[in-house]
C-alpha positions, 0 to 999 in steps of 0.5 A: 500500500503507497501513501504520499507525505509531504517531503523534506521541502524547506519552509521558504519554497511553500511560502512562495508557491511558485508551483505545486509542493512537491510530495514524495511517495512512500511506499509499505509492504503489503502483507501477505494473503490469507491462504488458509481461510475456511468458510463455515460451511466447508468447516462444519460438513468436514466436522460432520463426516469425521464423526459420521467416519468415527462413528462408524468406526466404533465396535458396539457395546452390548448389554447382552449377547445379541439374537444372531452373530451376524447381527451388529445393531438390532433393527429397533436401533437402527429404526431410531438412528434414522429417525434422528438423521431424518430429522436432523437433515430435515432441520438443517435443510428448514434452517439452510432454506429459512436462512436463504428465503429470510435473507430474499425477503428482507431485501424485497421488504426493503424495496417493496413494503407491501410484499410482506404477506408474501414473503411470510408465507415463503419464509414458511414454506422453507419451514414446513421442510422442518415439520415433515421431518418431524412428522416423518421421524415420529413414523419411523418411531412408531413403527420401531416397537413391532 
């Protein structure tokens, strides 16, 4: 980054202005660029397939011995297992969809005051995403006890 200083000019070549005053220019060292600068995104999707990585890696622990040798998770914890990650995705595309949708909305509010009622009910459309994983997850819950 170059920035101009007033020169070393004596004092009795500004009181005449015969011309411009001369300025010299001083130039800095720029530090260097980030390049290792993470987004969010990029940080929590590797968070999250290291412990989706790391859980799979895991031997399961057993109270008592399972029905069959072959058997490594019982089919009602895997029925609740997936109703978690049903409803965790569901969560996080509402949450990815509302912030998205929010943002629009209030740029359009700030333009146009009287699309309010729209953008209420497309802010709501990007939740109900959250709801019917719910909904979803409460099936997969009520089928785990056969």
């Amino acid at each position: 980054m170059a920035r101009l200083c007033e020169g070393s000019v004596p004092e009795n070549l500004h009181k005449s202005s015969a011309g411009p005053t001369r300025r010299i220019l001083i130039s800095r060292r720029s530090s260097p660029p980030d390049t290792f600068k993470l987004n969010s995104k990029a940080i929590f999707l590797a968070g999250a397939a290291a412990i989706f990585v790391l859980s799979l890696l895991q031997t399961p622990v057993h109270a008592q011995a399972a029905a069959s040798p072959n058997e490594v998770i019982s089919s009602t914890s895997a029925k609740f297992i997936a109703a978690g990650v049903v409803f965790a995705l569901a969560a996080v595309g509402a949450g990815y969809g509302v912030g998205h949708a929010g943002a629009a909305a209030m740029a359009a509010l700030a333009e146009r005051p009287e699309v309010r009622s729209m953008a209420l009910i497309i802010t709501a459309l990007a939740e109900a995403i959250a709801i019917y994983g719910l909904v979803m997850a409460i099936i997969i819950l009520g089928t785990a006890s056969t």
